[in-house]
N, C-alpha and C positions, 0 to 999 in steps of 0.2 A: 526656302531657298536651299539649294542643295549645296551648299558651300563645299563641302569635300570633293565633289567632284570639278566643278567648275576650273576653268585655267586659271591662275593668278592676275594674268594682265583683265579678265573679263571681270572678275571681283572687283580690282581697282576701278574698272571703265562702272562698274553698276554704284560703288560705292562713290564716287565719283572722288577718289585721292589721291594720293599718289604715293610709289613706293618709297621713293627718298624722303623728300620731304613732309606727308604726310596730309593730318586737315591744316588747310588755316584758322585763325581764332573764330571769325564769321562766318566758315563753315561749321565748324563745330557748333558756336553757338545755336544757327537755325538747325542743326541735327538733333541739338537737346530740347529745344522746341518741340518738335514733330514728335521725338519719341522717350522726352521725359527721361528723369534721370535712372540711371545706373543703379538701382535699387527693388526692392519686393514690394508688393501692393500687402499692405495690413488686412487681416481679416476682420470684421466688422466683427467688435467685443457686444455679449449681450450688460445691459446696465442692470445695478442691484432693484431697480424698478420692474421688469419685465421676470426678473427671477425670483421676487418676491410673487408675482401675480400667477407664476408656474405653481409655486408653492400652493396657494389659496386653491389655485382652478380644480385642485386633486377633491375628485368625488365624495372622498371619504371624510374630507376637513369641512367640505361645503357642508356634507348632514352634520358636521359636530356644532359649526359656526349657524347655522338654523336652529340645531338643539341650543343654544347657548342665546338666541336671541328670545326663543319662545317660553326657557326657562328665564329670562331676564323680564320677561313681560309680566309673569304670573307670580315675580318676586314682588315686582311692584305693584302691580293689581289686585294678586290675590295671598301677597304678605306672604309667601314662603321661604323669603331670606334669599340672600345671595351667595352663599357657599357652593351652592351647584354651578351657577354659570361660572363664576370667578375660574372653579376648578376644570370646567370645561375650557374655555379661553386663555388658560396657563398651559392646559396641554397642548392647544392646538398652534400659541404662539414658540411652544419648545418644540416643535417637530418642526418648523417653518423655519426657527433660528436654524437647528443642523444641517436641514435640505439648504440653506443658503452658502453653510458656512463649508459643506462639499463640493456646491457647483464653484464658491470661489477659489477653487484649486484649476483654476482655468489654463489653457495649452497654451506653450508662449514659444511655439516651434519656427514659426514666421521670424520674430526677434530672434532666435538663434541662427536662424536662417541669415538675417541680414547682418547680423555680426562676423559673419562666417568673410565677408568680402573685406579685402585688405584697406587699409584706409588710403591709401597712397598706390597711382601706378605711374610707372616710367613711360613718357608718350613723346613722340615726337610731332610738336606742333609749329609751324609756320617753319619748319626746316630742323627747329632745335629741340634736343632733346631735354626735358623737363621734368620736372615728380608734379603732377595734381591729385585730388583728389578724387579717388576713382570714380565714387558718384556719377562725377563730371564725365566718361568716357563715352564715345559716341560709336556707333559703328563708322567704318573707315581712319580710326584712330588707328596708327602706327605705334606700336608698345614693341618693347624690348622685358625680356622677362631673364632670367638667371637665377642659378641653386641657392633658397633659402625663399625666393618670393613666391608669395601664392597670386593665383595667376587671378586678374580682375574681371573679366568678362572671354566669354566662345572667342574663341580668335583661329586665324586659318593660317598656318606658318607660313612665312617667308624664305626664312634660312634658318637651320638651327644646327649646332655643332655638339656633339656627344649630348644631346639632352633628355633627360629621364624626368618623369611625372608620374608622380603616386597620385592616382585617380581611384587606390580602393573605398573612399568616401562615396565615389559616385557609381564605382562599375563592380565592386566589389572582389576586383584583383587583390591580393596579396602582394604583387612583385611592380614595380613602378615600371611604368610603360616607356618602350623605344620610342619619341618622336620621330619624324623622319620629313622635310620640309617638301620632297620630291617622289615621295611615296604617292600609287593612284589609290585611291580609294572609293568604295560606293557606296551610297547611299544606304543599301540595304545592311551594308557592315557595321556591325554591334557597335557599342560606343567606343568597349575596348580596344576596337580595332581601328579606330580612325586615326590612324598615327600620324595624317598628319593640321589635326587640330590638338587647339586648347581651350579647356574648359574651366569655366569661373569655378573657382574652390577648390581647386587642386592643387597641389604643391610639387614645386619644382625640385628635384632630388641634385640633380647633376644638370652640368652642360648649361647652356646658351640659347636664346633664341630669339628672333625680330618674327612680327606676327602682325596681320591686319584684324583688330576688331570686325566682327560679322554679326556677333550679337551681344544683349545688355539689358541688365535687367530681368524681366519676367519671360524675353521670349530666349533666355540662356537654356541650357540642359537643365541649371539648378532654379534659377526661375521656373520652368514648367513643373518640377516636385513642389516649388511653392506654390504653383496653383493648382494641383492636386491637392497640396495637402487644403488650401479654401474652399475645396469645393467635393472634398470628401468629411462626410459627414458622421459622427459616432451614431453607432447604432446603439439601444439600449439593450444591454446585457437579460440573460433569461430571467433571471430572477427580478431585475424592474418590470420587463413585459408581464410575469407572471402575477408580479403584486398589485400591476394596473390590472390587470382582469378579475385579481381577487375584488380589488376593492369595489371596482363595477357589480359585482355579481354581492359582495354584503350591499351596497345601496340599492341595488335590487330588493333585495333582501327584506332590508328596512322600512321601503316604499311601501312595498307587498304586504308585511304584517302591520303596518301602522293601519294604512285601510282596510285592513280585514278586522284591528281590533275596535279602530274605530268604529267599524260600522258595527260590531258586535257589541260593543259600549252602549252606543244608541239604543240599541235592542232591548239590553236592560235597562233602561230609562235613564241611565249617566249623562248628566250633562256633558256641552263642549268644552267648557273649560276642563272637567277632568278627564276630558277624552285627550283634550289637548297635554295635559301632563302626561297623561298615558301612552302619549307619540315619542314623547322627551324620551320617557324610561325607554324604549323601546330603540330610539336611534341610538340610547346611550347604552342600549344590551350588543345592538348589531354589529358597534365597529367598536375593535379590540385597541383602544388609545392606544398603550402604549406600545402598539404593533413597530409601529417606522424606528420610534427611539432604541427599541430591544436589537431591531436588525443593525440599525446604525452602530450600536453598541457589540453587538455579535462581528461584525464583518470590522469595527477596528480593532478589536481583541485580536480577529483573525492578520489584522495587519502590526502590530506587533511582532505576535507571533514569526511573523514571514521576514521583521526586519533583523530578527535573531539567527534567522537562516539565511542572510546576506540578501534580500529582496526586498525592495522596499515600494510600496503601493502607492501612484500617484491620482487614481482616481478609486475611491472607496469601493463603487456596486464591480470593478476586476476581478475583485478577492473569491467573488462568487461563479462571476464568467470563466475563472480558473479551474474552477471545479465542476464546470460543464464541460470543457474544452476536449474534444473530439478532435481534436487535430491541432498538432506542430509543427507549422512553415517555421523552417530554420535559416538561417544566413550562414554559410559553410565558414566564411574565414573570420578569423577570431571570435565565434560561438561555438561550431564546433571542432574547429581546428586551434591551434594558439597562434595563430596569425603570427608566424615566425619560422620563415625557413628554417629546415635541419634537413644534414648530411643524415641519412638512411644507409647507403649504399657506398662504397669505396671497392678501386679493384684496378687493381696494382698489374702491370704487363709479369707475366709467368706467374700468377696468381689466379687463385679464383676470389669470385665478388667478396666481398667481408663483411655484415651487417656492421653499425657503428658502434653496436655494442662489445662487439667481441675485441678480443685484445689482439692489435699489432704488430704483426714483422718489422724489420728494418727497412725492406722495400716499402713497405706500409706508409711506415713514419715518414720517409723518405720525400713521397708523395704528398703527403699532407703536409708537409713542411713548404715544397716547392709552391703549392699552393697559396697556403698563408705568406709567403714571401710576393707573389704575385697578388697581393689581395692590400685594399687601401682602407677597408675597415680598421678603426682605432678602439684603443681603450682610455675610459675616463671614469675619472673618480666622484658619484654622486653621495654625501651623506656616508662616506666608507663605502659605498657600495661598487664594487665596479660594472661599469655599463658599456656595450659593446655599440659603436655607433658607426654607421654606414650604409651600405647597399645589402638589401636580406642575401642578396645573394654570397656577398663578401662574408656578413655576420655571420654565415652558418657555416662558413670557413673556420672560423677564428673560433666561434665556438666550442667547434669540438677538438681544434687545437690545446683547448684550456682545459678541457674533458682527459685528453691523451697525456696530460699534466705539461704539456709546455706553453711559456709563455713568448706571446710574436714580440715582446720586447725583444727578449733573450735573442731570438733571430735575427733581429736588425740588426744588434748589435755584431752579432758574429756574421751576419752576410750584410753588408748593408748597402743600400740601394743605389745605386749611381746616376742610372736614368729610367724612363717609363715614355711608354708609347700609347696612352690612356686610350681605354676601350672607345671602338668606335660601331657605333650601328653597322656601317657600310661593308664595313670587315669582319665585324659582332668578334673582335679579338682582344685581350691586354696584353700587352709583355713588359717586363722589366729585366733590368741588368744588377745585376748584386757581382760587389766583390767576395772573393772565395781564397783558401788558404793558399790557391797555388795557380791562379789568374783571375776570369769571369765565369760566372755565368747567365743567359740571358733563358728569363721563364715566358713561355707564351699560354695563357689559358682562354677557352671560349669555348662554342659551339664545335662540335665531333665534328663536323664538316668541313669546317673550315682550317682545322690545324693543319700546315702543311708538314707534311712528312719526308725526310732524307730518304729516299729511295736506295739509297745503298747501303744503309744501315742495315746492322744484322738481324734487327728484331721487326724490320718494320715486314716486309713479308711474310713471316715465320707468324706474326701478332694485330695483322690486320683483318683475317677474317674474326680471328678470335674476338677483337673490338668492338665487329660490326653485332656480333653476337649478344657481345655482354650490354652493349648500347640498345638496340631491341629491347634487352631484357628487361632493362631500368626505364625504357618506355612505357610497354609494357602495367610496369606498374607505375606509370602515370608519374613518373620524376623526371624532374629539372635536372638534365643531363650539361655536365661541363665536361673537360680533356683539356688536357696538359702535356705541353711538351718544352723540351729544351735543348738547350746548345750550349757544348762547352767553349773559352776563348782563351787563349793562351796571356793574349796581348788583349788591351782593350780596343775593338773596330772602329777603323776611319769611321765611319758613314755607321752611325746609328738612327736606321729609318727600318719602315718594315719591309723594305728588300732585302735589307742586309740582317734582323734581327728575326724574321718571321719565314723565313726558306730553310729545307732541310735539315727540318727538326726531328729529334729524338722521341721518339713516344712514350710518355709514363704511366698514363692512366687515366680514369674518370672515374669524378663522383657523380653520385645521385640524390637529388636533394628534391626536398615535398614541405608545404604546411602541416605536419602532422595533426592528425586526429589527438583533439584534448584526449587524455586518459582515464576520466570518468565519462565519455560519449559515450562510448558502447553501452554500458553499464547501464546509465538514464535510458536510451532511445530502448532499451529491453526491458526494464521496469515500465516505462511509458506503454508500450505494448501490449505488458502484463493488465495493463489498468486500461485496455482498450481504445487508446490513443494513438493515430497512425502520424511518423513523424514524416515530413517532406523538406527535401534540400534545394532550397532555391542561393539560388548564387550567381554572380557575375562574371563567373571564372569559368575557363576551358572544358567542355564537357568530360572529356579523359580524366582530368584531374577529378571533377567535382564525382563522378560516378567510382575511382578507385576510393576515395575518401568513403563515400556514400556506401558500400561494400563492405569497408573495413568497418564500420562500427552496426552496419546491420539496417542500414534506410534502406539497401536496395536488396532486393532479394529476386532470385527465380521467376521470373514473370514479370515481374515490376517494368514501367518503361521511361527512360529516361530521352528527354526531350531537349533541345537547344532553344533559346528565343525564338530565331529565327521557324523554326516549324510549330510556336508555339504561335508565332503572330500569323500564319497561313491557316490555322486554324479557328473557325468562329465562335463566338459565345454559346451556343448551343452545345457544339461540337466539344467545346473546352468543357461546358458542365458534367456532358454522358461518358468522356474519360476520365474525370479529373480523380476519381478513385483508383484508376490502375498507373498512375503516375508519378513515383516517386522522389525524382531529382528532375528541376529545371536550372540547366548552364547558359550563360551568355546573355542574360535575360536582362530588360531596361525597369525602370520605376513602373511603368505601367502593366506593363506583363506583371508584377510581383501583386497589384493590386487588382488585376482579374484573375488570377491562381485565390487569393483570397475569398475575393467573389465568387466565383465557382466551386467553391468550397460549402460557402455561406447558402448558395441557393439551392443546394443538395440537404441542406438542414442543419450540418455541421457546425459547431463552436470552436472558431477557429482564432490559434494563439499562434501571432507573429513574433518569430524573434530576429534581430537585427543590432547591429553597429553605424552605419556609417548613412549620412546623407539621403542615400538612394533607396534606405530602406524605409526612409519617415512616413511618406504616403501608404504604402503597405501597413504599417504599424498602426499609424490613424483608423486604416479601413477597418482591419482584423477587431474578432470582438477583445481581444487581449493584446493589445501592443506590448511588448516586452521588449529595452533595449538593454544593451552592455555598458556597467556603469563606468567601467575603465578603458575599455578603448573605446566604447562608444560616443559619437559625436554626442553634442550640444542638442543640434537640430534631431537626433532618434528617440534622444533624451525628454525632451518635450513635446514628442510625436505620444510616446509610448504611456501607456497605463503602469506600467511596471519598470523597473529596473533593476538590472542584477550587480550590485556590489561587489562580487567577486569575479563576474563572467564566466560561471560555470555553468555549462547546459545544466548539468545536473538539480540545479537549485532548481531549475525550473519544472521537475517534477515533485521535488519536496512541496514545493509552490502550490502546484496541485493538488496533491495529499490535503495541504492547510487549506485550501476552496472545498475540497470532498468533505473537508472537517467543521466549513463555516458553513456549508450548504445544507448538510446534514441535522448542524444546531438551530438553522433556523426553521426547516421543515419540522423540529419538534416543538419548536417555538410556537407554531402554528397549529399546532396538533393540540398543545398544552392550551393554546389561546382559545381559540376558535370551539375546543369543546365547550367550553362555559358559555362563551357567549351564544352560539347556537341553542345553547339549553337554556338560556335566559330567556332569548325569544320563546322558548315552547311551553316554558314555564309562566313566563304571561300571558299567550293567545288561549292556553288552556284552561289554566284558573280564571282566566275572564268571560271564557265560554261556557263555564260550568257554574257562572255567578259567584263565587269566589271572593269579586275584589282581586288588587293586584296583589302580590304573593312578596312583592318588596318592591322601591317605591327607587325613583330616577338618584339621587344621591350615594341609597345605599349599591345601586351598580356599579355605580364610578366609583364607588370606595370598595369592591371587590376586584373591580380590571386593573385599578390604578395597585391596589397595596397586595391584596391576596396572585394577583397574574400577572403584573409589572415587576414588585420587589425581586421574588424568585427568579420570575422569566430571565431577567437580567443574565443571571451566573449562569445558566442555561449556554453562553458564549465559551464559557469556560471548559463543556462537555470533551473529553478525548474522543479521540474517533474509532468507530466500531473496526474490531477486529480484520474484517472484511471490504474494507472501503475500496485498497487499491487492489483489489481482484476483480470489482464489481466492472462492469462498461458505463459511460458516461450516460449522464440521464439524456435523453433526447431536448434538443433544442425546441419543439413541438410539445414536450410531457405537457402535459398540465399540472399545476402546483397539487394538487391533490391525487399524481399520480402514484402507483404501486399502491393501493391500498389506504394511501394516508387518509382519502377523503372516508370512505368507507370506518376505519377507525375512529374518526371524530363525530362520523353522525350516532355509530354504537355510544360512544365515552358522554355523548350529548344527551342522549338517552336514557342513560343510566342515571345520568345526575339530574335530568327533570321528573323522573319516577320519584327520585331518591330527595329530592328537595319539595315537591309536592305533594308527598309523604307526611314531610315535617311539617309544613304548613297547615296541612289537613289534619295532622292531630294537634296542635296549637291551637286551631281556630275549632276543633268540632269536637273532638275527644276529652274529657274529662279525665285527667290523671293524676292527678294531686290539688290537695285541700287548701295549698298554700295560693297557688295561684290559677285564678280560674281561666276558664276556657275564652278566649277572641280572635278578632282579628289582628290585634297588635302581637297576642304571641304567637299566630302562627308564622307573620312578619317574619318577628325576631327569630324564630325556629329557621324559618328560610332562608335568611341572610347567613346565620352562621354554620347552616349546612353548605349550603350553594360557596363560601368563603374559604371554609377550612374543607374541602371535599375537592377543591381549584387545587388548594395548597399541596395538598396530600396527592392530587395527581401528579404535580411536577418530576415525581420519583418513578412514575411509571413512563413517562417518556423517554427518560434518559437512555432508556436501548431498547433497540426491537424486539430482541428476542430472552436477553440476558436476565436474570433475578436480580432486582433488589437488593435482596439478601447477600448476592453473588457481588454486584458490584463494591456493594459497601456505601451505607449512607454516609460516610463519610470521607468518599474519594473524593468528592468535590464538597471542601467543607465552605468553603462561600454559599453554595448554594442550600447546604443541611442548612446552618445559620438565619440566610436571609428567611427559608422557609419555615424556621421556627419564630419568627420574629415576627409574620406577615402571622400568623397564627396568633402569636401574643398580640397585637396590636386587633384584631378581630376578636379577641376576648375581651381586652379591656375596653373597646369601643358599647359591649354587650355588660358590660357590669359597672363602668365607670359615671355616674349620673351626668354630668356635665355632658360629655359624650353620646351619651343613650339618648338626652334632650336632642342634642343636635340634629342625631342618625333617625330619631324616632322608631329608638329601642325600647321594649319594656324588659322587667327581669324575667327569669326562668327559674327554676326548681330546678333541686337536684336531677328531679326523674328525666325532668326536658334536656337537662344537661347531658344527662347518661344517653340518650336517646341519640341527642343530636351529637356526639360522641363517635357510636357505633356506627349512625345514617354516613359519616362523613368519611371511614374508613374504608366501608365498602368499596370503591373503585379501585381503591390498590386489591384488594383480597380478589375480587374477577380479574383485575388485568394479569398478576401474576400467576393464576390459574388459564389465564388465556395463553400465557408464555411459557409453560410448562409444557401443554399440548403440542404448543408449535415447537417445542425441542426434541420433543417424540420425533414429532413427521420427520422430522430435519435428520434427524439420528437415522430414522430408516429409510431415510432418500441416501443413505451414504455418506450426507452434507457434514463438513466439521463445523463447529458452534465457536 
């Protein structure tokens, strides 16, 4: 229904009310019938039943939970103990508890959402004016609203007298909206501009107003962001999508060499039973256990981190989606502006403009004084602290009043106010009357158009082109232009109205006032850059405004094109995707536009980070792969939208933000580098030696006690890696990469390689070579040969992942000494598993001889000695590509 446009008497005739009087109780009642109460529809919560059975369904815990049933079969049937399964079914229930105890950080944006509604609205029912509770409010309910109440449902104004509404929650103005009860309006006019409605959740600044209810509930402005936000749905971040693929392709994996060794097993006359065990070892070589726990562990290290730098992570796999992020949709006021008018500009008649920096003439002061005398901004004392409170427009008065070192006490008291003629939309004027040392005088300020000027004053011809100049100018750059004039009175005037207080005034000047740009914007949005990430300004504010801001800190540049809602909703989704790269600021724009700017982002491939305050940005924030809201002026409802929020509301944190995802994103790809070469090689290390009659080369326990203590213990502190030199110069990985992109996959099948030459080595002299008289030649030591090359050769890699291209030597094994430690430790406990008999029964270890010891020594170092000879080479190239290291 197009309520803005509609006449008031046909509103009343469709709502069937009336203006005086209002509903009766029995009409209201059958109205809350038919369309249910004044509240948000709940989003259907998933229960800890259905997120346990997400946990199990994952491909990689089903092979662990079949290996754990077939090892639990062959304990009891064929007496092989139960140490394997147990340790199987303890990993897979500790990956299952943290995947649970993540998703129960669940959104509660809705619940913020309906809290957001006052509990109580003033209505007139059966004639008389009443307080219910709002819940209760029906369309054609007659409400009366006034400065301090937030307004309870859409309402279509009646009458309203000086009334102002801060709607930047929903429209993302900065400056509280003219009402106007007689104003036309259309349908196509942005939200901001429909001055003469009210909307649920907005707060009443100034002024008065009677209002017919038109809407309630879900079909309000803020109802509809609540049913975006039920019905926009989180996407999973690249590195989920990517670790669902990994894991498909290791049970792949798994599938593939179980019946290959299976049938190879047969071949050599192996029964099924130990073919069957031969599957175990085999799913328990393919999937890296303690893969989910290390990330889990990596990515809250990474949130930590992030909470030291005023950011704090509401949903864990963000931390990573951060460090994909191709793109920053920004909310212009209070993200990157400080959502607080300031005086920029002053310019005094026979003056030239003055920035507000600069220091003050007497005409100057003069000026800013008459101002703060006409301005109804207060001061109050918070905590010692003084707090300026009123209209932004006023505050930015008084402000720099206190900048200039006076204070607007000191002025009342020495001018003090007599009367006032409070600003009226119709007029868009104030004025007031202050006594003076030697009668009155009366200040009028407002709009440059409307001041009216004494025509036969000396300065007003001599100083009105000059006016119209410097008012341009301050356009221009996109400021909130005000003008000031006055009148001297000898006597105080009969007749204080604004016939007599607003004619043939004196002209003194205009300021110019803006939302300034935060002072570390620029600064981020050029670092962001640097680091390949294109930032955009979506905002609900004036295109002029949003595009001089946009300018000033570097979003918009030469080419770039800046768009209004309105041209943004004439264009289609198609049309929106094939521009959405040359687009850099959208103004005037609704909740939904902010969530197809996202999408269109999204379906070009981009990793896109929304950041936002108020109401209107929650749906967007939802959508984006990174919702980031402002934890200080940010609402409740963006708060609970968002993956992220910033404790201090500095864009800026939000590329350090980044930095710490390039830095978690980074540690887990080595994570997997480190992980995946053993296990890779484990598989090759058994289809091999099974193919070549062999026997297996180590046996389903001792794998789980090399992934678990020798690539778990370590992998851990792996979280802990600083980030390479080069992170934020690099461009964002592609939303498309695959986990195995730039080389990593290639890496892990060489490092896979080397350790199944290099552990089927040790097996092969164990089992065939005769090298000492103390202990002869079998299959149990080449076992034991295998296990603790394949164990301490895991360990010993750890240190070559830690950089791409850096030494060892160079970093220092002891930059991260968590991780030297653990690594020496996962070495000691593979030793004494290898010598300690209790132990050795268990693992089914035999001992070794010196010489096997010295052997399997030398066999285990090997990978570092190639890798840092592979890293040597690559600092050559690097050196004479010009590249710095």
């Amino acid at each position: 229904m197009k309520w803005m446009e509609r006449k008031l008497e046909d509103i009343f005739k469709a709502l069937k009310t009336n203006r005086e009087n209002g509903l009766s109780s029995k009409q209201a009642a059958e109205v809350l019938q038919q369309k249910g109460y004044n509240e948000f529809e709940e989003e259907k919560k998933e229960g800890i039943g259905a997120k346990l059975l997400h946990q199990f369904s994952e491909v990689t815990t089903i092979i662990l939970l079949v290996a754990a049933l077939i090892s639990t079969y062959l304990a009891v049937t064929e007496g092989h103990g139960y140490a394997e399964p147990l340790v199987i079914i303890a990993i897979v229930a500790l990956n299952a508890v943290l995947g649970i105890r993540q998703e129960l950080s669940a959104e509660k944006a809705l619940d913020a959402l309906k809290n957001m509604n006052t509990p109580a609205a003033k209505v007139v029912r059966d004639g008389i004016l009443q307080p219910i509770n709002s819940k209760e409010l029906v369309p054609g309910d007659i409400i009366m609203v006034e400065a301090g109440d937030m307004i309870p449902a859409d309402a279509r104004l009646i009458e309203s007298s000086n009334l102002l509404v801060e709607e930047s929650a929903l429209t993302g103005e900065s400056v509280p909206s003219e009402k106007n009860a007689q104003a036309e309006v259309k349908e196509s006019d942005p939200l901001g501009d429909r001055v003469n409605m009210l909307f649920s959740g907005c707060l009443v600044t100034n002024g008065r107003g009677r209002a017919v209810v038109v809407a309630t509930g879900m079909e309000t402005e803020m109802g509809k962001i609540a049913s975006l936000l039920n019905n926009t749905k989180k996407s999973k971040t690249p590195l989920q999508q990517r670790l669902i693929e990994l894991g498909k392709k290791l049970s792949l994996v798994a599938v593939v060499s179980g019946v290959i060794i299976f049938g190879i097993g047969l071949l050599h006359g192996e029964t099924i039973m130990e073919m069957l065990m031969t599957a175990v070892s085999l799913a328990v070589a393919a999937v890296p256990e303690t893969l989910p726990v290390i990330v889990t562990v990596t990515l809250a290290f990474g949130i930590q981190n992030m909470v030291r730098k005023n950011a704090i992570i509401r949903r864990i796999p963000a931390v990573e989606a951060l460090g994909s992020a191709s793109v920053i949709c920004s909310d212009k006021t209070g993200t990157l502006t400080q959502n607080q008018m300031t005086i920029k500009q002053v310019w005094a008649v026979s003056h030239e403009p003055k920035a507000d920096t600069e220091a003050f003439n007497d005409t100057e002061t003069e000026l800013l004084t008459m101002f703060s005398l006409a301005s109804n901004a207060s001061i109050e004392l918070n905590n010692g602290e003084e707090t300026i409170i009123g209209d932004p427009t006023e505050t930015a008065i008084i402000r720099l009043l206190h900048q200039k070192g006076t204070k607007k006490s000191e002025l009342e008291a020495k001018y003090p106010r007599v009367h006032e003629l409070p600003f009226d939309s119709s007029r868009k004027l104030m004025t007031t009357v202050h006594r003076t040392e030697d009668g009155y005088i009366s200040i009028t300020k407002g709009a440059f158009d409307r001041i009216p000027l004494d025509p036969h004053a000396s300065c007003t011809n001599e100083y009105q082109a000059r006016a119209n100049e410097v008012h341009d100018q301050f356009a221009e750059q996109a400021l909130r232009v005000l003008a000031l004039g006055y009148k001297h009175y000898g006597e105080l005037p009969e007749q204080l109205d604004a016939a007599e207080l607003e004619q043939g005034l004196r002209f003194a000047g205009l300021v110019g006032m803006i939302d300034p740009p935060r002072p570390e914007s620029k600064a981020a949005v050029q670092a962001a850059m640097d680091a390949g990430i294109k930032t955009v300004m979506i905002t609900g504010d004036h295109m002029a405004t949003a595009s001089a801001i946009a300018r000033e800190i570097g979003i918009l540049k030469e080419g770039d094109l800046a768009i209004s809602g309105a041209e943004l909703e004439r264009m289609s989704d198609v049309e929106l995707k094939q521009k959405v790269r040359h687009i850099s600021v959208y103004g005037r724009v609704s909740p939904e536009d902010k969530i197809r700017i996202v999408q269109a982002w999204q379906a070009n491939g981009e990793v896109v980070a929304m950041t936002g305050d108020g109401v209107n940005d929650a749906p967007a924030l939802k959508a984006a792969d990174v919702g980031t809201a402002m934890g200080i002026t940010g609402t409740d409802v963006a708060k609970s939208a968002s993956d992220m929020v910033l404790t201090d509301d500095n864009f800026a944190t939000i590329v350090d933000a980044v930095a710490e995802g390039r830095r978690v994103y980074e540690n887990i790809r080595k994570t997997l580098y480190f992980l995946l070469s053993c296990n890779f090689s484990e598989i090759m290390i058994m289809i091999i030696a099974v193919a070549f009659g062999w026997g297996l080369p180590v046996i389903a326990i001792q794998l789980l006690l090399i992934n678990v203590v020798a690539d778990g213990i370590p992998g851990f502190c792996l979280s802990r890696e600083k980030m390479e030199p080069d992170t934020m110069r690099q461009k964002p990985i592609s939303k498309n990469a695959g986990i195995f992109s730039n080389g990593l996959g290639k890496k892990i099948a060489l490092q896979a390689s080397l350790y199944t030459v290099l552990t089927l080595l040790g097996f092969y002299v164990g089992k065939f070579v005769h090298i000492s008289d103390q202990v002869s030649t079998s299959h149990e030591v080449g076992q034991t040969m295998a296990f603790v090359i394949l164990g301490w050769s895991s360990v010993v890699h750890i240190f070559n992942v830690r950089s791409n291209t850096q030494s060892i030597f160079t970093i220092g094994f002891m930059s991260n000494r968590s991780l030297f430690w653990c690594a020496m430790l996962s070495i000691a406990i593979i030793f004494g598993i290898a010598i300690i008999p209790t132990l050795m029964e268990i693992f089914q270890i035999v001992s070794l001889s010196f010489t096997h010891w010295v052997i399997v020594t030398i066999l285990s170092i090997v990978p570092l000695i190639v890798v840092e000879l592979a890293k040597l080479s690559t600092r050559k190239k690097l050196r004479a590509q010009g590249q710095s290291i």
